[in-house]
C-alpha positions as CSV (number, residue, x, y, z in Angstrom):
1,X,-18.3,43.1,-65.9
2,X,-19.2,40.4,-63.2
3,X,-16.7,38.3,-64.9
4,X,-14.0,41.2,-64.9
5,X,-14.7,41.7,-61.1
6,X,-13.9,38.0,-60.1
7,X,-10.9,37.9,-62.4
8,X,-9.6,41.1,-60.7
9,X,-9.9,39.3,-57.0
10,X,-8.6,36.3,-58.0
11,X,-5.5,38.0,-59.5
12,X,-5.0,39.1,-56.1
13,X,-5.9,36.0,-54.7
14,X,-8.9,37.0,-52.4
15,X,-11.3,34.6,-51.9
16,X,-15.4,34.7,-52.6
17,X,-17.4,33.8,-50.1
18,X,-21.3,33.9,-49.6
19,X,-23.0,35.4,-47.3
20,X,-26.6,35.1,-45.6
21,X,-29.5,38.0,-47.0
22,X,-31.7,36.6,-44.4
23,X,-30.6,37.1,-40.3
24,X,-32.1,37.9,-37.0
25,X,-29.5,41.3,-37.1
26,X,-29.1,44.3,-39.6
27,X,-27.4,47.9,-39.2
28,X,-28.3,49.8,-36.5
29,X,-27.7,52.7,-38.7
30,X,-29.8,55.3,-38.2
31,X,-29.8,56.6,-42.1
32,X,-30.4,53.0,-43.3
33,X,-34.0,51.4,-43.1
34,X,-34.0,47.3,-43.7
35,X,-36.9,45.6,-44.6
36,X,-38.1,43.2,-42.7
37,X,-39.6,39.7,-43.6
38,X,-43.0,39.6,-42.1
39,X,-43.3,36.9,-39.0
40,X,-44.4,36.7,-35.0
41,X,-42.8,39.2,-32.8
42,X,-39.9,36.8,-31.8
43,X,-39.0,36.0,-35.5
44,X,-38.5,39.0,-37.2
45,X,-35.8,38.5,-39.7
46,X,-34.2,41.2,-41.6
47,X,-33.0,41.5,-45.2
48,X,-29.7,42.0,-45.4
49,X,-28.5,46.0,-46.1
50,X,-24.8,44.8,-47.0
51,X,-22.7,41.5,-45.8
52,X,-20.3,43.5,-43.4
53,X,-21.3,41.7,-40.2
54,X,-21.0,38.6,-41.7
55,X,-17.9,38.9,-43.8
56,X,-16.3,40.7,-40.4
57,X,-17.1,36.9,-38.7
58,X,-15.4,35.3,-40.9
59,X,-12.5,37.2,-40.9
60,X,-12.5,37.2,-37.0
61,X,-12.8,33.3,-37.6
62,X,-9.5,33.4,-39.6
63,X,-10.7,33.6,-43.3
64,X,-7.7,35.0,-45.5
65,X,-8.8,38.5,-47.7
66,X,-12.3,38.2,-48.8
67,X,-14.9,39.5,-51.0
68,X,-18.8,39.0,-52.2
69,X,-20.9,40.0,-54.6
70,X,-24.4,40.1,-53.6
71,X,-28.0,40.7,-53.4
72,X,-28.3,43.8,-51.0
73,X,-31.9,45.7,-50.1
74,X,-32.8,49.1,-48.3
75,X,-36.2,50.2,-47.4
76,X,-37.2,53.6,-48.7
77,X,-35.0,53.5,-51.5
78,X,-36.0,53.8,-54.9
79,X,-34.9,56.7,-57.9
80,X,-32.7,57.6,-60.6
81,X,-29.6,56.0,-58.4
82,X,-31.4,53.9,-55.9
83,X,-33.3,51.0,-55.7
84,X,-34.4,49.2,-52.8
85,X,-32.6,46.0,-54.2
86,X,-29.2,46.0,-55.8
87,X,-26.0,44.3,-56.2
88,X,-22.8,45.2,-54.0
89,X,-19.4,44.2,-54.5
90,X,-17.6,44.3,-51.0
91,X,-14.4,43.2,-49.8
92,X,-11.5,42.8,-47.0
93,X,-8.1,43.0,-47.3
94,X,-5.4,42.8,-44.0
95,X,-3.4,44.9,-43.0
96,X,-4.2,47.5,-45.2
97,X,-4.0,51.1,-44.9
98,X,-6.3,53.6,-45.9
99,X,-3.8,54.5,-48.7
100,X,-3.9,50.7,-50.3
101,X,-7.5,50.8,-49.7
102,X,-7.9,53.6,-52.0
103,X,-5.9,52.4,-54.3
104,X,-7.0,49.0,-54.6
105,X,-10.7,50.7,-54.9
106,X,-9.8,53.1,-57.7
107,X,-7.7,49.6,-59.9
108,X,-10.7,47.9,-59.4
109,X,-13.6,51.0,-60.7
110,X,-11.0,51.1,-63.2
111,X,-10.4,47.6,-64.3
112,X,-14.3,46.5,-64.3
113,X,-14.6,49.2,-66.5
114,X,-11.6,48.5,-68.7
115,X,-10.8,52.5,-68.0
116,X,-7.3,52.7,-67.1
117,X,-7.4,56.6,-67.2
118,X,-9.5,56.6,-64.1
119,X,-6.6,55.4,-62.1
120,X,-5.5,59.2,-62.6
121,X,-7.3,60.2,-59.7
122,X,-8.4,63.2,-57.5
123,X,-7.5,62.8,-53.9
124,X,-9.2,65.4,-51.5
125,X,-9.7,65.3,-47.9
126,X,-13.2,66.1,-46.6
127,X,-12.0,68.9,-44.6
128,X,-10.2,70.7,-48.0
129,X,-13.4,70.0,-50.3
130,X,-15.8,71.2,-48.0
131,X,-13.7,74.7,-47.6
132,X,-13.2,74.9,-51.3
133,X,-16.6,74.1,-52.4
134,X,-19.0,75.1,-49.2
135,X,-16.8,77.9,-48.1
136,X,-16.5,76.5,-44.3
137,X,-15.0,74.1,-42.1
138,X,-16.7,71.1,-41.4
139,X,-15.5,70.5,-38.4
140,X,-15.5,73.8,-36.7
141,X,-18.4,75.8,-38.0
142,X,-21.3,76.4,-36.2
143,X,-24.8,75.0,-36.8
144,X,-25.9,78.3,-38.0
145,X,-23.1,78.8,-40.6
146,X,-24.2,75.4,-42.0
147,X,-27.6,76.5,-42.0
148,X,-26.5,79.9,-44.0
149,X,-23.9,77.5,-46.2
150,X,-27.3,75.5,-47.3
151,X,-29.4,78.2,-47.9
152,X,-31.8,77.1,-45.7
153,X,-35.7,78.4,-44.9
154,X,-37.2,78.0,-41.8
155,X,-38.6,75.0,-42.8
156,X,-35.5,73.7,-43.8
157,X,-34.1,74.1,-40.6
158,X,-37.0,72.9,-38.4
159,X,-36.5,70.1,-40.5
160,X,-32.6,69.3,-39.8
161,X,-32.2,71.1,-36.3
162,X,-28.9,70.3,-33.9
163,X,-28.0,66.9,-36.6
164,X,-24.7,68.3,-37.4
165,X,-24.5,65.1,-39.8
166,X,-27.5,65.6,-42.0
167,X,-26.5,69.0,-42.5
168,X,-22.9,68.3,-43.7
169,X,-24.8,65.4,-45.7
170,X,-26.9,67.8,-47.5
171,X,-24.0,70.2,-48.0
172,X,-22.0,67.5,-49.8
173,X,-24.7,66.0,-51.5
174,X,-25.6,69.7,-53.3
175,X,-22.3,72.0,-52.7
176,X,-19.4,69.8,-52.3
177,X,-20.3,66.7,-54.6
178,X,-21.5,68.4,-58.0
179,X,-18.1,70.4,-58.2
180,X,-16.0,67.0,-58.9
181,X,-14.6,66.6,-61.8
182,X,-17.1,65.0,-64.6
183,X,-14.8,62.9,-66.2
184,X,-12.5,62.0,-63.2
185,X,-12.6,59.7,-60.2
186,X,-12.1,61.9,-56.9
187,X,-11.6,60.7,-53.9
188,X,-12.6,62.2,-50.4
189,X,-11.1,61.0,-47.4
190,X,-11.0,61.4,-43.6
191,X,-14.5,61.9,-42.9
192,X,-15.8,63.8,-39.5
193,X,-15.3,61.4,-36.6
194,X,-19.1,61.9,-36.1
195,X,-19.1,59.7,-39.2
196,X,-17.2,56.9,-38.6
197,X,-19.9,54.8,-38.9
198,X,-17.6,51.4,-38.8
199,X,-14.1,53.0,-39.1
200,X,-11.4,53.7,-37.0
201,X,-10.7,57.2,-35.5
202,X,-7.4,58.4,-37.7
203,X,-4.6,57.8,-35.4
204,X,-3.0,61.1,-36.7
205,X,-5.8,63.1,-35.9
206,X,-8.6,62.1,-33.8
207,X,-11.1,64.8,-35.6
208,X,-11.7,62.3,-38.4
209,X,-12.3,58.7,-39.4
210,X,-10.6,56.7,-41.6
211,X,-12.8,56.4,-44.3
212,X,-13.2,57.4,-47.9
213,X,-15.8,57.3,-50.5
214,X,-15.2,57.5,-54.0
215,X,-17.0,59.5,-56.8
216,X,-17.7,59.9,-60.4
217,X,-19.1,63.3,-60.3
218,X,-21.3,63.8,-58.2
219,X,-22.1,60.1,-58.1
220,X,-20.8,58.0,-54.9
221,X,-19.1,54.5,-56.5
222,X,-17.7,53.4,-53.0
223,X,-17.2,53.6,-49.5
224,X,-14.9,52.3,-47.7
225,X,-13.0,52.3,-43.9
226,X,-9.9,50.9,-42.1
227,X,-12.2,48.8,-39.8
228,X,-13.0,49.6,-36.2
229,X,-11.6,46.6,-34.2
230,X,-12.7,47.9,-30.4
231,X,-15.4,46.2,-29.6
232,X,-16.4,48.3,-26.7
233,X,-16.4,51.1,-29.0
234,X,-18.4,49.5,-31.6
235,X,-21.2,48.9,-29.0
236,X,-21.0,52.1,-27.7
237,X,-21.3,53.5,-31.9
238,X,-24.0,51.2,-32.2
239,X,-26.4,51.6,-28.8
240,X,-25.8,55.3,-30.1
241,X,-27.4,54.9,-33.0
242,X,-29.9,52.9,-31.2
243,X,-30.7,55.8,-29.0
244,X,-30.8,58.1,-32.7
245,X,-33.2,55.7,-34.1
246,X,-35.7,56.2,-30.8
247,X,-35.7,59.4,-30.9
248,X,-36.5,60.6,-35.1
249,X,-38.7,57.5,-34.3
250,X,-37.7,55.4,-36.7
251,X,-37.7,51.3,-36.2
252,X,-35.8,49.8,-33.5
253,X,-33.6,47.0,-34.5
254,X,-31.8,44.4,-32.0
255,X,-28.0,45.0,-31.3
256,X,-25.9,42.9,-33.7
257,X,-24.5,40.8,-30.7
258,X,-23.0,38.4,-32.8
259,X,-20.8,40.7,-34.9
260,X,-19.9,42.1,-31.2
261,X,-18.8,38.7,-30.4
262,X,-16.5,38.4,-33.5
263,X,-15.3,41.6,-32.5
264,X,-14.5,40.5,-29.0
265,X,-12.5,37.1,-30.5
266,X,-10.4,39.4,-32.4
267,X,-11.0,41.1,-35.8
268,X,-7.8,41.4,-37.7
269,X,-6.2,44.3,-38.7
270,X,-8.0,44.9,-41.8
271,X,-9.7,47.6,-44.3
272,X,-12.9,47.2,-46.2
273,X,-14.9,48.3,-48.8
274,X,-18.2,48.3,-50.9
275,X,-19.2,49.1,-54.2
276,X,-22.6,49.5,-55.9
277,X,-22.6,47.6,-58.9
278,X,-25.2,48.8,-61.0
279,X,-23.8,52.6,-60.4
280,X,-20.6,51.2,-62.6
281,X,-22.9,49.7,-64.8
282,X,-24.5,53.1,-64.9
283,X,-21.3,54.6,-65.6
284,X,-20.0,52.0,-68.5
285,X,-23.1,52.3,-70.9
286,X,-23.9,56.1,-70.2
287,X,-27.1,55.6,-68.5
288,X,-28.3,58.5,-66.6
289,X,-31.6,56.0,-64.1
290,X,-30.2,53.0,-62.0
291,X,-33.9,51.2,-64.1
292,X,-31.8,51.5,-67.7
293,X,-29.3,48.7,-66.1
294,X,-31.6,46.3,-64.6
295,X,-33.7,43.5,-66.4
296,X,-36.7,44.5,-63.6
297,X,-36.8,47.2,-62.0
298,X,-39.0,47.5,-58.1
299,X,-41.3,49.8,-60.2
300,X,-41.7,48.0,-63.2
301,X,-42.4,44.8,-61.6
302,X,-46.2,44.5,-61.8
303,X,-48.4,44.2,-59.4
């Protein structure tokens, strides 16, 4: 399947490159923990949660359309579809639309797994799912309706409070998500502005982001944006989630000047996207734990 993967870029002809898993910088993200490599104060380095910032540099640098496959690791994350390590497949084409993004993403699900059928997609927007499956608008309803859409107990909501996000997150995760079709790819697209994470606002309608992720099921396969190119947005989206990660006290990070920098030089008009690679593994041999497709698992590692 790694095989497949490289033959599928270069019939395209985008080039691999490699990318650092160790660097002073990571996501400022305030869902994503990295771990850090243990050092003095002034030498914290952090393992690398995906090769965004990187690959981003080199396109800003003038690389042609690009991908990697890579070593990847997130803190706090380990069970049937995580692990803290795990391999990503992530890639950049220009001047590509969210369209040919999604495309592209759903040929290449498709031709790893030597599935062709899976190119006959379903193509929802986030707004449309959430009304057919969670019975509300996701971008309208109030904090309360959410709360009432989740079923939540006091402790429930104590627990989420005023994070419109995590509450949309937990209503796709258990409302939204497990009504996709079993045996289809489905597609949602035009997530909440609030999520935009490193997309661009949808010049159509400034509500939403252009970004996508795709699904087997209920299981996420991808994610993907047409990428931010502001860089006075980007720091503003990322001394944001600076400010989130203070205050759930979770661990400050520095700011990722130098992918600020690259931004600044000029990022080209480009879309991106990442896939988990042992999820399609998952997917081609029928195995329902992320620990059934890997030689060692965190877990099973010994002391």
């Amino acid at each position: 399947m790694l095989e497949q993967a490289r033959s599928f870029f270069r019939s395209r002809g985008v080039l691999e490159v490699d990318t650092p898993a160790l660097s002073r910088f990571t996501t400022s993200d305030p869902n994503i923990d990295s771990l850090r490599v243990a050092g003095p104060l002034e030498a914290t380095r952090y393992l690398q949660t995906s090769p965004e910032s990187f690959m981003k540099r080199l396109l800003a640098d003038g690389y042609p359309d690009i991908y990697a496959i890579c070593r990847v690791f997130r803190d706090g994350e380990s069970g049937s579809l995580h692990q803290p390590e795990f391999t990503m497949v992530e890639w950049y084409r220009h001047g590509f639309g969210l369209g040919e993004m999604i495309d592209e993403t759903v040929a290449f699900i498709a031709d790893v797994l030597q599935r062709p059928e899976l190119t006959d997609t379903v193509r929802l927007e986030y707004v449309t799912a959430f009304r057919r499956f969670a019975g509300i608008d996701p971008l309208t309803a109030s904090l309360d309706e959410l709360a009432i859409a989740a079923a939540a107990d006091a402790g429930l909501r104590e627990s989420l409070g005023d994070d419109r996000d995590a509450w949309l997150d937990l209503l796709l995760s258990t409302l939204v998500a497990p009504n996709f079709a079993g045996r289809q790819l489905t597609v949602l697209r035009h997530f909440p502005a609030s999520q935009a994470a490193l997309a661009r606002i949808c010049p159509a309608d400034g509500r939403v982001a252009d970004r996508f992720e795709v699904f087997h099921g209920a299981t996420e396969l991808a994610n993907g944006f047409v990428e931010l190119r502001d860089p006075d947005e980007q720091r503003r989206r990322m001394q944001a989630d600076l400010a989130s990660r203070s205050a759930t006290a979770r661990r400050p990070v520095p700011l990722d000047e130098p992918l600020l920098e690259a931004l600044e030089s000029g990022l080209p008009d480009c879309a991106g996207v990442a896939a988990g690679f042992e999820r399609l593994l998952m997917l081609a041999s029928g195995a329902a734990d992320i620990r059934d497709v890997l030689t060692f698992a965190i877990d099973d590692q010994g002391d």
